[in-house]
N, CA, C and O atoms as CSV, one atom per row, in Angstrom:
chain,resi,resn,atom,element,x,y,z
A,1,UNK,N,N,10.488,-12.097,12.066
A,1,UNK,CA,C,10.180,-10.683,12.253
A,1,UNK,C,C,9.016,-10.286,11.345
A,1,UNK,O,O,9.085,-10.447,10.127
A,2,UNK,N,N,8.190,-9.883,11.814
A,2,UNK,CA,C,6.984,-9.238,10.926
A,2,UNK,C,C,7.239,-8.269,10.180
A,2,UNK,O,O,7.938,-7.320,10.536
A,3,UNK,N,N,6.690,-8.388,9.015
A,3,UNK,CA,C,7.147,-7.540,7.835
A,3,UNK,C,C,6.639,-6.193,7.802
A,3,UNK,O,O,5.430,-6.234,7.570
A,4,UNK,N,N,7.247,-4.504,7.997
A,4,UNK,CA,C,6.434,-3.920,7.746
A,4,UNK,C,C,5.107,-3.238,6.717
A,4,UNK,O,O,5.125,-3.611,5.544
A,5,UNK,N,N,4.548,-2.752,6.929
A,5,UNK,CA,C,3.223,-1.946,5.891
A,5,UNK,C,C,3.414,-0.895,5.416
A,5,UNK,O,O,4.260,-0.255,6.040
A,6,UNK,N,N,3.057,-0.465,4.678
A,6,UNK,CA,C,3.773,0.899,4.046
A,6,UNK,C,C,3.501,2.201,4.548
A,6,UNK,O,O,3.984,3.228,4.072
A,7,UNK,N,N,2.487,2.132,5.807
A,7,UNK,CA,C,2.336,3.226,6.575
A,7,UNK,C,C,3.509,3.568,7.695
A,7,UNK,O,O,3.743,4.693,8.137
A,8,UNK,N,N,4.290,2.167,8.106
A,8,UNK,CA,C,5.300,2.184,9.160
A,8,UNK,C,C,6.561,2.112,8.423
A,8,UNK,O,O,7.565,2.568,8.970
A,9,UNK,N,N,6.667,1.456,6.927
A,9,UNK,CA,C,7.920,1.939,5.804
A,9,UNK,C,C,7.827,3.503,5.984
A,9,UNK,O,O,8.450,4.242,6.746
A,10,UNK,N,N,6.937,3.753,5.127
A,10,UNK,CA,C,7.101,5.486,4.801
A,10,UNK,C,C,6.541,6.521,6.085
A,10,UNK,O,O,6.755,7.707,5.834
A,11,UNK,N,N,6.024,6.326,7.095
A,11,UNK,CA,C,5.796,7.407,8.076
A,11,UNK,C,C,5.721,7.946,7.169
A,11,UNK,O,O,6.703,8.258,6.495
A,12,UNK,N,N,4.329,8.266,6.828
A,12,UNK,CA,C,3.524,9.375,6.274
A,12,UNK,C,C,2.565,9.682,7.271
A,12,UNK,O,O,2.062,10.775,7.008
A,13,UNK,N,N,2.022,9.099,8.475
A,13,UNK,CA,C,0.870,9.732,9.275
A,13,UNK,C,C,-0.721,9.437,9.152
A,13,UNK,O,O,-1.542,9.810,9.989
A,14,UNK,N,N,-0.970,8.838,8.184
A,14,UNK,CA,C,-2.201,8.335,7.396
A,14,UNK,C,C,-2.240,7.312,7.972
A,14,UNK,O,O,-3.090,6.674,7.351
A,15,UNK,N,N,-1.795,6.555,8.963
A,15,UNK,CA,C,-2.855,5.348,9.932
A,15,UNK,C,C,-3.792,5.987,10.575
A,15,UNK,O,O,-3.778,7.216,10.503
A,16,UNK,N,N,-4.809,5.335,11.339
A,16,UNK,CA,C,-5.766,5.466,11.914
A,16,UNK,C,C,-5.272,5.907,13.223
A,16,UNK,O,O,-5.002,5.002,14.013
A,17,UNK,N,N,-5.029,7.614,13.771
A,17,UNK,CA,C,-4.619,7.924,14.901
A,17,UNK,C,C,-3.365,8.750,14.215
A,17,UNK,O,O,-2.560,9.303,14.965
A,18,UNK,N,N,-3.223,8.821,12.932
A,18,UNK,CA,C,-1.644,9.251,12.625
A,18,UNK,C,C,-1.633,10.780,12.703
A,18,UNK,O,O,-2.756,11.263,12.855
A,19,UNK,N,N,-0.543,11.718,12.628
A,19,UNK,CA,C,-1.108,12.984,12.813
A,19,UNK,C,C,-0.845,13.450,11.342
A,19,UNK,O,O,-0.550,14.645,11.301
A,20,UNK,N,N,-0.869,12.927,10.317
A,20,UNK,CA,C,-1.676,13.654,9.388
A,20,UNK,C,C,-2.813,13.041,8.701
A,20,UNK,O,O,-2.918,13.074,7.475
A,21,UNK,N,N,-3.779,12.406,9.574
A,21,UNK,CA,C,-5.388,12.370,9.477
A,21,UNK,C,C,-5.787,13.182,9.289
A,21,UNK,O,O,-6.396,13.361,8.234
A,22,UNK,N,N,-5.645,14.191,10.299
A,22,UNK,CA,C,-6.764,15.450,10.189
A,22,UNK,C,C,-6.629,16.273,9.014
A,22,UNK,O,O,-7.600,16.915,8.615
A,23,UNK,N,N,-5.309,16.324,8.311
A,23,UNK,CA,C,-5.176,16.867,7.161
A,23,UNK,C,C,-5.272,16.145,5.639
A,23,UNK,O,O,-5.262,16.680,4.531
A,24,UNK,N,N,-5.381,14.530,6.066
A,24,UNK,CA,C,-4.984,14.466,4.895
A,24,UNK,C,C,-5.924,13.122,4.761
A,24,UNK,O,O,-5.668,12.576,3.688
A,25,UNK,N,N,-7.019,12.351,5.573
A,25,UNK,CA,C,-7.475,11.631,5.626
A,25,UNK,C,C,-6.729,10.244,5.834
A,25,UNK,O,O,-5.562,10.165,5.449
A,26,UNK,N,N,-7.298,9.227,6.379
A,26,UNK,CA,C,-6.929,7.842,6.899
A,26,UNK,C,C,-6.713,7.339,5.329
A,26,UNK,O,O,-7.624,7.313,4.501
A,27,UNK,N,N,-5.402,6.961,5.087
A,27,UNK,CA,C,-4.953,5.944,3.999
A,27,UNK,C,C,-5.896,5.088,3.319
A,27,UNK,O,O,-6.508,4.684,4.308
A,28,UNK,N,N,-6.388,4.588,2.446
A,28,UNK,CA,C,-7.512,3.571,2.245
A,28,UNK,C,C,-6.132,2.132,2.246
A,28,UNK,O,O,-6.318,1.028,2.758
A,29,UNK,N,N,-5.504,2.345,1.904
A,29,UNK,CA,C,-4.053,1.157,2.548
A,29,UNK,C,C,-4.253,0.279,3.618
A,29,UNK,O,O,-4.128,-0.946,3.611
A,30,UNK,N,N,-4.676,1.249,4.829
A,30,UNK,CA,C,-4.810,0.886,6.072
A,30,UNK,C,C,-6.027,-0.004,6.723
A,30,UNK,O,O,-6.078,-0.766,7.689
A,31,UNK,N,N,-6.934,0.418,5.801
A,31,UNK,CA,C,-8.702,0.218,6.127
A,31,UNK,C,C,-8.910,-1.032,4.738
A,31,UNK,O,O,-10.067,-1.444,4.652
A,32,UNK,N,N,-8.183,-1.462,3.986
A,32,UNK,CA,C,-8.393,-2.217,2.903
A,32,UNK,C,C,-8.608,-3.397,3.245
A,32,UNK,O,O,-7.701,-4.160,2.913
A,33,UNK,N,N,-9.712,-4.001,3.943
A,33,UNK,CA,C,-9.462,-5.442,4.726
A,33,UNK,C,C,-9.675,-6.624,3.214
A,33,UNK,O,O,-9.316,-7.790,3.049
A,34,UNK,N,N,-10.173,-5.971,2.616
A,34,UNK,CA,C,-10.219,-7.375,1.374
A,34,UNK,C,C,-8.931,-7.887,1.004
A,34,UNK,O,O,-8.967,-9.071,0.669
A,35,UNK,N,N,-7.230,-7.060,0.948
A,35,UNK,CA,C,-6.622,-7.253,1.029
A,35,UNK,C,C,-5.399,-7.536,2.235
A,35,UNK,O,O,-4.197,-7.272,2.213
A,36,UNK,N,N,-6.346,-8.256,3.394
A,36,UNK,CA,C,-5.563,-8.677,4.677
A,36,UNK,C,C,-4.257,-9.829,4.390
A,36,UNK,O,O,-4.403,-10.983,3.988
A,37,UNK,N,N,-3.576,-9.464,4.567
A,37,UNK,CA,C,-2.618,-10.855,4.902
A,37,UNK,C,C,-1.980,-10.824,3.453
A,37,UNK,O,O,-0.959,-11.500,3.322
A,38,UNK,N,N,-2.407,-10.183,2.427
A,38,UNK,CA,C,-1.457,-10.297,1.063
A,38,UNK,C,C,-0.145,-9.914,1.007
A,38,UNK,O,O,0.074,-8.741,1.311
A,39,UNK,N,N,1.144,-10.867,0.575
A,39,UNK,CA,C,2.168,-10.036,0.657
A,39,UNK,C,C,2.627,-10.037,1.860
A,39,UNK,O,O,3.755,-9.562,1.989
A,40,UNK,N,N,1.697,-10.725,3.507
A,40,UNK,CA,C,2.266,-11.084,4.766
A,40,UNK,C,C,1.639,-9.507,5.113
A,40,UNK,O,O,1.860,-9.318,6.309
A,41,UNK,N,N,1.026,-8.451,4.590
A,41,UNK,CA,C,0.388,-7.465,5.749
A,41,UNK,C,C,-0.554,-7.438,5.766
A,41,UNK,O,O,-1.361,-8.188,5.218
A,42,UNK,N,N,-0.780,-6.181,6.680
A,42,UNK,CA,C,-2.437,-5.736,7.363
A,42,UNK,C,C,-3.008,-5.300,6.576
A,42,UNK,O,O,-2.235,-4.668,5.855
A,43,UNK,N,N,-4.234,-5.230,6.151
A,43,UNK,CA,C,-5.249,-4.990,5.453
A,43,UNK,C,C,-4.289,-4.463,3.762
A,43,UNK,O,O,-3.971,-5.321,2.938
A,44,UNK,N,N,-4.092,-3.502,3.633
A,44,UNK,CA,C,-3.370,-3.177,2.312
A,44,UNK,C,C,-2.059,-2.379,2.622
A,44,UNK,O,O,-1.504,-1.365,2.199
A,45,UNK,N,N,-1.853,-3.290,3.525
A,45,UNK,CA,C,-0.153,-2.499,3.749
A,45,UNK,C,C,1.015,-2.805,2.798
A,45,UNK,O,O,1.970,-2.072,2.542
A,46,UNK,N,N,0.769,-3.939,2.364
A,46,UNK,CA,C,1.710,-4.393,1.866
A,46,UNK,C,C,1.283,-4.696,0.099
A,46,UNK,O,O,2.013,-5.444,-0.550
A,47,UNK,N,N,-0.163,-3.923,-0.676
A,47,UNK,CA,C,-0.476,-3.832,-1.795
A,47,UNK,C,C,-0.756,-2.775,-1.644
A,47,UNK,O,O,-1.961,-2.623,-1.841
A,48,UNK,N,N,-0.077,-1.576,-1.285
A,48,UNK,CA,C,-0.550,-0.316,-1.346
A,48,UNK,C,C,-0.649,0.355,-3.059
A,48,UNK,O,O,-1.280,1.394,-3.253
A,49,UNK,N,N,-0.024,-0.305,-4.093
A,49,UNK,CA,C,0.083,-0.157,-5.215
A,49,UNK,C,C,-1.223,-0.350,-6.028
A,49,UNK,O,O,-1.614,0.158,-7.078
A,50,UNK,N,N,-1.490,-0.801,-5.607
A,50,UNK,CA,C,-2.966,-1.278,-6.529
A,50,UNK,C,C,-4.450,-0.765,-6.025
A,50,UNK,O,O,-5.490,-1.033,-6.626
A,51,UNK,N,N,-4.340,0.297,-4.394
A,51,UNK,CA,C,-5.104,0.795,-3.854
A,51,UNK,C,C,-5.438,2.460,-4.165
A,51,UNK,O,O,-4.471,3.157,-4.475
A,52,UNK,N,N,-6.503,2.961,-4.101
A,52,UNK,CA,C,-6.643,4.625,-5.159
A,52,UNK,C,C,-6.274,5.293,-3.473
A,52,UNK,O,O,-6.121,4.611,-2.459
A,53,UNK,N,N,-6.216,6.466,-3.557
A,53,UNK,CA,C,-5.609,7.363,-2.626
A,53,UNK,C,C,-5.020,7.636,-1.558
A,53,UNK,O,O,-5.277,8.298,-0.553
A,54,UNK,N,N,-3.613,6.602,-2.184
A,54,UNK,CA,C,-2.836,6.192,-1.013
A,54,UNK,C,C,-1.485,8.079,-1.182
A,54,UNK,O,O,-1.641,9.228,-1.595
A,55,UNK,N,N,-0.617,7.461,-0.711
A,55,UNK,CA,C,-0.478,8.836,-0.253
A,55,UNK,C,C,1.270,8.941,-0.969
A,55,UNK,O,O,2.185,8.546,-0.247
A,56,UNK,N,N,1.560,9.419,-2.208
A,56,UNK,CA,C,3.030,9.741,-2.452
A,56,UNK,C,C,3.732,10.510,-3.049
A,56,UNK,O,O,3.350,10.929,-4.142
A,57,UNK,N,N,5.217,11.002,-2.392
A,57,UNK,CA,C,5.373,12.187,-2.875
A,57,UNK,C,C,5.093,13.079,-2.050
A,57,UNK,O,O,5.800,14.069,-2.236
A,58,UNK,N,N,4.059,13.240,-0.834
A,58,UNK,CA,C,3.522,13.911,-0.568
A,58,UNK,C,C,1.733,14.660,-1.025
A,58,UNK,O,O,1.284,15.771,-0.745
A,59,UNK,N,N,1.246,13.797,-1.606
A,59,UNK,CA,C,0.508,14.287,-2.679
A,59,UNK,C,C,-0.323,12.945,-2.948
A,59,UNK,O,O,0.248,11.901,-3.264
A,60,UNK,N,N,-1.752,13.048,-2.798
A,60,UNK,CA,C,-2.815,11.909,-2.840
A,60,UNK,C,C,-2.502,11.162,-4.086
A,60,UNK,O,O,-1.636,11.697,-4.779
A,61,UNK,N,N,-2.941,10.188,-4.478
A,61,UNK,CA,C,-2.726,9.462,-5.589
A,61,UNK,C,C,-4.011,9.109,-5.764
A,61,UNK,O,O,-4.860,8.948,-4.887
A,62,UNK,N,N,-4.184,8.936,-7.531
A,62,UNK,CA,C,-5.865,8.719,-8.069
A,62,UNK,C,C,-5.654,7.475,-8.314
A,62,UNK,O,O,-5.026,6.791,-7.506
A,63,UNK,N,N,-6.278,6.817,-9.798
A,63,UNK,CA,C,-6.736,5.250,-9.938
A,63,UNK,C,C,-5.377,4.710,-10.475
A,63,UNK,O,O,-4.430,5.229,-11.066
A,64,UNK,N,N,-5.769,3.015,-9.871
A,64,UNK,CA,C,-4.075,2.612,-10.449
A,64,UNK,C,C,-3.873,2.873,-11.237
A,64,UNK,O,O,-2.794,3.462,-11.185
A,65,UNK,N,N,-4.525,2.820,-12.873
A,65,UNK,CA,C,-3.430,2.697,-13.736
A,65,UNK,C,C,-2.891,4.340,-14.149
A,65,UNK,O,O,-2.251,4.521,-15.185
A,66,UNK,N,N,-3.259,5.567,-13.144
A,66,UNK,CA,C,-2.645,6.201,-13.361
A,66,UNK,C,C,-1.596,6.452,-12.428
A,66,UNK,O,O,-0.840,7.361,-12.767
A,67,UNK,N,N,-1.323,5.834,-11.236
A,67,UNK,CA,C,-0.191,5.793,-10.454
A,67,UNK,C,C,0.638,4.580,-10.635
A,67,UNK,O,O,1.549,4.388,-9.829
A,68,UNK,N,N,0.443,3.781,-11.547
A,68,UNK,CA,C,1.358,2.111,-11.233
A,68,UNK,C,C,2.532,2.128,-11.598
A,68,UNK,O,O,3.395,1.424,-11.074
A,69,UNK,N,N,2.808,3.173,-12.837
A,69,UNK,CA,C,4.106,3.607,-13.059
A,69,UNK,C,C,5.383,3.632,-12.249
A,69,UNK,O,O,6.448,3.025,-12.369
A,70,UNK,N,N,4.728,4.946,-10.983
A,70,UNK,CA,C,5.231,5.157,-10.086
A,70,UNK,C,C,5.427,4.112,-8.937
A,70,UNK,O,O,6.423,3.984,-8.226
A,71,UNK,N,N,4.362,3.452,-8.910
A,71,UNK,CA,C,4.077,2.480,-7.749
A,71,UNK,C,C,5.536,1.578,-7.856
A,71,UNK,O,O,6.197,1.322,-6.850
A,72,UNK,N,N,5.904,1.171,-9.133
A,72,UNK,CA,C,6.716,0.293,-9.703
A,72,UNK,C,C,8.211,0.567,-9.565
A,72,UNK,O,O,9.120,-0.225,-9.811
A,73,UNK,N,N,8.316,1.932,-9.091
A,73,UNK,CA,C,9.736,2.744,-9.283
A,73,UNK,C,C,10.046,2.759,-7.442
A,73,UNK,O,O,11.071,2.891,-6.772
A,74,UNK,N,N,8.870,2.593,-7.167
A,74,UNK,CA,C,9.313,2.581,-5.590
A,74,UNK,C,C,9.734,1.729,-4.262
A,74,UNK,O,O,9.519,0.517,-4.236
A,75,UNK,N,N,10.296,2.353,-3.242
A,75,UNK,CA,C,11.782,1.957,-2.832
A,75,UNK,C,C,10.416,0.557,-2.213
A,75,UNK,O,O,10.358,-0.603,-2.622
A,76,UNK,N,N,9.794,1.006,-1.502
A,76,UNK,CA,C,9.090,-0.273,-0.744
A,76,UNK,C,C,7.941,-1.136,-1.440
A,76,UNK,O,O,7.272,-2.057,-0.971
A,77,UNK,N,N,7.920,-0.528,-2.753
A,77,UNK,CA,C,7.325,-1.618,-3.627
A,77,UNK,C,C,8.766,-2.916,-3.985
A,77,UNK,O,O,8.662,-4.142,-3.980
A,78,UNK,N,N,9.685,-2.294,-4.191
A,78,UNK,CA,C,10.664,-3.222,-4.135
A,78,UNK,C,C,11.225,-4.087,-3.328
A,78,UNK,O,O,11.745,-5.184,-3.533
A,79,UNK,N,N,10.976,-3.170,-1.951
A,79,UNK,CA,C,10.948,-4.025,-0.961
A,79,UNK,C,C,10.126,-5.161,-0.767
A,79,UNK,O,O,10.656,-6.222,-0.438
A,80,UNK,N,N,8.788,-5.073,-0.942
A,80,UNK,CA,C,7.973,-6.243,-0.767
A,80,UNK,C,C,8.449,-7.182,-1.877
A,80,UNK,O,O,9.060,-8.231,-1.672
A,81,UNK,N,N,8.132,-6.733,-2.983
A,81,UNK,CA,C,8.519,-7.312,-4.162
A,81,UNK,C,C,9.689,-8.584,-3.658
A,81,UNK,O,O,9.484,-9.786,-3.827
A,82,UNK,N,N,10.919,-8.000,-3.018
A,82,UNK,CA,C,12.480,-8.905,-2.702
A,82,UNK,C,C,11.794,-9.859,-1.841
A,82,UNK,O,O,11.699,-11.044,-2.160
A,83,UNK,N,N,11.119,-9.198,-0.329
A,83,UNK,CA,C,11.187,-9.880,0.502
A,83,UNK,C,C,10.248,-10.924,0.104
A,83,UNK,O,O,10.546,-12.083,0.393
A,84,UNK,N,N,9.243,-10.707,-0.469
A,84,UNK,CA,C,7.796,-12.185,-0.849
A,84,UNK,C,C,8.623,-12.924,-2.015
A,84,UNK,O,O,8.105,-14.004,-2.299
A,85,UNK,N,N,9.716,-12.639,-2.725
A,85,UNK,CA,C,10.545,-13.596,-3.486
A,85,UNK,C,C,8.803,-14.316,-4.663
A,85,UNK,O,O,7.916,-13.812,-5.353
A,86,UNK,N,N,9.198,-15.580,-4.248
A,86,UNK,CA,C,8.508,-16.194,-5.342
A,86,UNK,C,C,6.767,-15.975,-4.706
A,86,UNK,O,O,6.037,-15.930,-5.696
A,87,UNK,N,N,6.191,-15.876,-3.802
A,87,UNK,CA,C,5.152,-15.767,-2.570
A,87,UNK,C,C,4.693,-14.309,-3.350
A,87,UNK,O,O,3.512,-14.069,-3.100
A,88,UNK,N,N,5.137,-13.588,-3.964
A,88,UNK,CA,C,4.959,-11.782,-3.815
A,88,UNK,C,C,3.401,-12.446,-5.097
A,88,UNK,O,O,3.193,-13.216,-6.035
A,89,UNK,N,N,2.729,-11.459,-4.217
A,89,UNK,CA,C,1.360,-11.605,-4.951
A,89,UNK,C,C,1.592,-10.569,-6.260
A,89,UNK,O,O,2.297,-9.598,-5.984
A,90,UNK,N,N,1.111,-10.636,-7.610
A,90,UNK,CA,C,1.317,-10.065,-8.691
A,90,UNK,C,C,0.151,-8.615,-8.522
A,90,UNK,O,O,-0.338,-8.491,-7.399
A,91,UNK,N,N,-0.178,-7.793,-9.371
A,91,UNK,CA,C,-1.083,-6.687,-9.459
A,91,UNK,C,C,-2.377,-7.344,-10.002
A,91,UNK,O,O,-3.479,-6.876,-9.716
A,92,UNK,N,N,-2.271,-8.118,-10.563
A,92,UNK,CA,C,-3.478,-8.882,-11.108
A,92,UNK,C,C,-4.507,-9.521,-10.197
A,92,UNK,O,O,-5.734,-9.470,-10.114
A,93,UNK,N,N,-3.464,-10.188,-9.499
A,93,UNK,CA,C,-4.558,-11.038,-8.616
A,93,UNK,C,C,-4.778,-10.082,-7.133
A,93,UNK,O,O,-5.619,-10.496,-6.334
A,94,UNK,N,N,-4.121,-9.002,-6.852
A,94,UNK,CA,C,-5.172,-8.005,-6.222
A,94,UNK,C,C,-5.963,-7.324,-6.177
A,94,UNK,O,O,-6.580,-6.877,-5.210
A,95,UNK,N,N,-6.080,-7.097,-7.564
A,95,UNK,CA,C,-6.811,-6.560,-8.428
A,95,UNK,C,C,-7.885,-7.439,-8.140
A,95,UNK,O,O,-8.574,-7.170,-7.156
A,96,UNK,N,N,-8.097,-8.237,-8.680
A,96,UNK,CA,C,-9.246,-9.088,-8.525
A,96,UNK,C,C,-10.253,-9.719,-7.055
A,96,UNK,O,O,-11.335,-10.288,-6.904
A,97,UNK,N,N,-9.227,-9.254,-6.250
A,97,UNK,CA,C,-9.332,-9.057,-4.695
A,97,UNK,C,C,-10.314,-8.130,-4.190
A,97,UNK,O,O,-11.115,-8.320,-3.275
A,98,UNK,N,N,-10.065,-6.554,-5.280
A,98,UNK,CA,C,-10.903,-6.032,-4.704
A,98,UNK,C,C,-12.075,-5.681,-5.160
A,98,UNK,O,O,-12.700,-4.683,-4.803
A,99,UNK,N,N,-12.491,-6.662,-6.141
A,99,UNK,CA,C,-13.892,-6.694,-7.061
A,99,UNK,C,C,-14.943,-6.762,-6.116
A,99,UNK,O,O,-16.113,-6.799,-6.496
């Protein structure tokens, strides 16, 4: 079964076509192709943690290290985290992904 992305975890609307585009702009999550396939998703679906104005809470998010806190407390960061087991790419080396 294909793993979901954190746009189809959290239905927030921020895919490309979602209906809160028009309000709230396309995810950079979604459009992140340097990070394709990390973690088993689409472009930054599945490192949405380490990407700047992804969308939580309700409420845009700025540069990682002022959201990673949070990133870390959350339900589908944990999720990926379980499901990639020993495979789960670290923050570091996505980081370096998107140099």
């Amino acid at each position: 079964m294909a793993r979901q992305n954190c746009w189809e975890f959290k239905k927030c609307g921020r895919q490309p076509g979602g209906v809160n585009v028009s309000k709230l702009g396309v995810c950079p999550a979604c459009i992140e192709e340097k990070l394709d396939k990390q973690n088993e998703g689409r472009n930054g679906g599945r490192s949405c943690w380490v990407i700047c104005g992804t969308l939580c809470g309700g409420e845009v998010q700025g540069t990682f290290a002022a959201k990673i806190k949070n990133c870390f407390k959350c339900d589908f960061y944990q999720i990926v985290q379980d499901e990639e087991k020993a495979d789960f790419v670290p923050a570091s080396e996505l980081l370096k992904k998107l140099k």
